[in-house]
N, C-alpha and C positions, 0 to 999 in steps of 0.2 A: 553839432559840435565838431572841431576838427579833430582829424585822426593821428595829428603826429603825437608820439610815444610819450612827449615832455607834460602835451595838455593834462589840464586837472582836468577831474569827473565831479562836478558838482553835483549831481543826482544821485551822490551814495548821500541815504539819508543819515544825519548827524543827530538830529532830536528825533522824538515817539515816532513810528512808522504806523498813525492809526489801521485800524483795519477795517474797518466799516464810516459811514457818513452816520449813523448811529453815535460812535465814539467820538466825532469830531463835535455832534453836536453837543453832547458833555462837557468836552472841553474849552467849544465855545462859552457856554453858559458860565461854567468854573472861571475863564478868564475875565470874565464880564464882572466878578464880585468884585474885583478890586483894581476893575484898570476902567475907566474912564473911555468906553471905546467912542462914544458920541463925541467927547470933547476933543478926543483925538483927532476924528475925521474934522469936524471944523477947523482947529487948526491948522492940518495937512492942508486943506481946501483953499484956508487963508493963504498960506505961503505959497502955494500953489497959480495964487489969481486963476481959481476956476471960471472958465467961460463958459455960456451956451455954445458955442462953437468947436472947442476944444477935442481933442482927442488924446484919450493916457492911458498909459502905458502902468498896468503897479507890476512890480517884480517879486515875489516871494508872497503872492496875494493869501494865500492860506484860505482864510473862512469868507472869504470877499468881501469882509465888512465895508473897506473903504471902496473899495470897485463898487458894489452897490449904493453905498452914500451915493461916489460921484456920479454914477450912470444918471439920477433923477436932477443932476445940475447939469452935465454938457453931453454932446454929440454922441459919443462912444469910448468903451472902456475897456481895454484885454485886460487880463489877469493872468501872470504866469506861477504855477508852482511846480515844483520837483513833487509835489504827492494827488496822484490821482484818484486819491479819495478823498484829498482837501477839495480839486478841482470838483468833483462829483458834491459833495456836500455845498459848496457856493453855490453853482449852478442850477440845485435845488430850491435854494433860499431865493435865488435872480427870479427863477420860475414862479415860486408862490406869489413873490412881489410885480411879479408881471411886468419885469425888467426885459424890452427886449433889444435894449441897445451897450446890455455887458456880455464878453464870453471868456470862458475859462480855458485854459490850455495847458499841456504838460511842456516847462519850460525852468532855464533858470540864466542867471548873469552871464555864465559862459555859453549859453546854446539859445536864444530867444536866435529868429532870426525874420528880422524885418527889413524893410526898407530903410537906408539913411535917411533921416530928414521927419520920419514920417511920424512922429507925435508932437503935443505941444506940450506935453508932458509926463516926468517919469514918478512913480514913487517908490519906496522900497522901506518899509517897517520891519526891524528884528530880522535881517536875513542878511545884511552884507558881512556882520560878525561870522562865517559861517567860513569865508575867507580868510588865508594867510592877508597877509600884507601886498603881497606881490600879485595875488591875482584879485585883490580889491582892486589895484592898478588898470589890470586889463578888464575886468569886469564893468566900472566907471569910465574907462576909455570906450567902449560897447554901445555903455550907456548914451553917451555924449554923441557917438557916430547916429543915433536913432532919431535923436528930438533936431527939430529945426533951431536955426541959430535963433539966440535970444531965447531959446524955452526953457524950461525949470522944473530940476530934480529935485526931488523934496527927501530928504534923507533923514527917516528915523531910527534912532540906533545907541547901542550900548557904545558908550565912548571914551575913555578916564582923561578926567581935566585936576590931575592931584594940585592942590594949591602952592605958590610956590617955594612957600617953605617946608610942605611938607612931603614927611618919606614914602615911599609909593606903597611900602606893606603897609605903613599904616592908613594913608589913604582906604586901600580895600578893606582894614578892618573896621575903616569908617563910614563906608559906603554901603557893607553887607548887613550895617544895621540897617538904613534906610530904605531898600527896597521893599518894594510893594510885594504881596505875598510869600510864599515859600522862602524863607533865608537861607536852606540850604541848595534850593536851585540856583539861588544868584551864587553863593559860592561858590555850586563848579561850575558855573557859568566863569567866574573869574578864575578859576585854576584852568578849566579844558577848553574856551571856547576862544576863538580870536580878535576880540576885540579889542581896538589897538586905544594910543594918546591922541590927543585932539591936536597936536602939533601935527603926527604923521596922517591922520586922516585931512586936516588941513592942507596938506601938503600933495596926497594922493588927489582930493578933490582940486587941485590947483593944477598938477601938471596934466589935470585927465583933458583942461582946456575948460575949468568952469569958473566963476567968480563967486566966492561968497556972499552972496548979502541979508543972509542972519544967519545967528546958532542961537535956539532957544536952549536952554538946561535946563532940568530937572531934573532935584535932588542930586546933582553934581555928579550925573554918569550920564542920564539919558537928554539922548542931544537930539533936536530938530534943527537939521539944516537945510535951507533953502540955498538952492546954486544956481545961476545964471550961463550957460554955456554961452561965450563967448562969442560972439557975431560971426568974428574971422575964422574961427572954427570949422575945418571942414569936418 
């Protein structure tokens, strides 16, 4: 991380700070009732054009689901979290599955530090909300400096696409019906959390030097996007 005064500290934790791999495995399980985490990882994988050869990079990996998925389809797989009991509890899961081409690390958007160039791909589920708007910016600008030209961040994430004739309060009174479990989490999720419009993440993903070439939606908040980093891109 750098040290001037201005940088943000993304490793102050903003959700639960489990305290054991114990607890995270709980809350694996709880999140498992009602989020589709298989069908997720195939889609990611989809948009993603996993290869055998491949090497990626997920950002904010948490319980390593997807890092694990993809370590049994390509080359190698880091996984970065700001919680070193998430990374302890994946790490454990790699182990029992006798994974040994994933590793876990304490990391996040603003501090990961690798080589330019050096994945073919990034992922990042539920964690670039965690950001202002402005250090989404440089966070995705990080992002883009790490994968080779032509590689592909798959981006899943809380996003509001309010329709366009409708008003944005009512939007979220219409959106906190639809989420999948707990309704008052999504709610402070949209009062405290910073998830922004699909115009200004459109636009953050555009000048980071990436190209669009999907936005999946779901239930008219959660978005998969697929982005293409630019050739010319250094």
């Amino acid at each position: 991380m750098r040290n001037e005064d201005f940088y943000h500290n993304d490793f102050v934790q903003t959700g639960t700070d489990y305290a054991s791999p114990e607890e995270v495995a709980c809350y694996d399980e709880r999140m498992r009732r009602f989020r589709d985490v298989e069908s997720e990882n195939r889609l990611v994988s989809e948009l993603l054009e996993l290869k055998p050869t491949d090497r990626i990079l997920e950002i904010g990996s948490g319980t390593g689901a997807f890092s694990r998925f993809a370590a049994t389809r390509c080359t190698e797989v880091v996984g970065v979290d700001i919680s070193e009991v998430m990374n302890i509890y994946a790490a454990r899961r790699a182990d029992e599955e006798r994974l040994e081409n994933v590793f876990f690390r304490r990391g996040s958007f603003l501090s990961f530090d690798f080589q330019p160039g050096s994945f073919d791909g990034v992922v990042s589920s539920l964690a670039l909300h965690h950001l202002s708007d402005v250090w989404k910016h440089v966070a995705l600008e990080r992002v883009a400096a790490v994968l080779k030209p032509g590689g592909i961040l798959v981006l899943a994430d809380v996003v509001f696409c309010p329709r366009a004739e409708e008003n944005l309060l009512d939007y979220f009174a219409r959106i906190v019906r639809l989420a999948p479990g707990s309704r008052s989490n999504f709610a402070r999720h949209i009062a405290d959390e910073f998830s922004t419009e699909n115009w200004i993440m459109e636009g953050l993903l555009e000048r980071a030097g990436f190209t669009i070439a999907a936005d999946i939606c779901q239930n008219d908040f959660m978005h998969f996007y697929k982005c293409v980093k630019n050739p010319q891109r250094e």
